[in-house]
C-alpha positions, 0 to 999 in steps of 0.5 A: 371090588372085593379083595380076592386072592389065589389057593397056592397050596392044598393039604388036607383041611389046611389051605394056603392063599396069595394075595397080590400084595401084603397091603391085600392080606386078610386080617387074622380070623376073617372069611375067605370064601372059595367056590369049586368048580361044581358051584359049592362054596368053602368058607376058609378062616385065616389062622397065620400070614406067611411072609408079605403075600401069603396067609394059611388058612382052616377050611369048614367044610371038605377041601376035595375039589380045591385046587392051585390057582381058584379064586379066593374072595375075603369076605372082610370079617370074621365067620359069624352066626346068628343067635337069639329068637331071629333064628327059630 
């Protein structure tokens, strides 16, 4: 089952996330990945834990839409993207 948290707060590009425990806290850097409410996806990085159960993250794409209580799923590694003659 994936770790999956809740948006606790919205302000601007900034999104803060709780997870049920510290135990289910993010690593630094990894993907989170919220959808909103019209099936777009937002892809969050973590920059910072807040205490035991909280942790901020960076958004790369529009937070319009997001709101208290959405669903928050990790994604369990950083953002990442392919490179060399693969992607031609």
């Amino acid at each position: 089952m994936a770790n999956t948290g809740k948006v606790s707060q919205v302000i601007g590009p900034v999104v803060d996330v709780s997870f049920e425990s510290k135990n289910e806290l993010p690593n630094i850097l990894n993907a989170l990945k919220v959808t909103k409410n019209n099936g777009s996806e937002v892809v969050l990085e973590v920059q910072q834990h807040l205490g035991e159960d909280r942790v901020r993250t960076i958004a790369m794409d529009s937070t319009e839409g997001l709101v208290r209580g959405m669903e928050v799923i990790n994604l369990g590694s950083p953002i990442s993207m392919p490179t060399g003659e693969s992607i031609r």
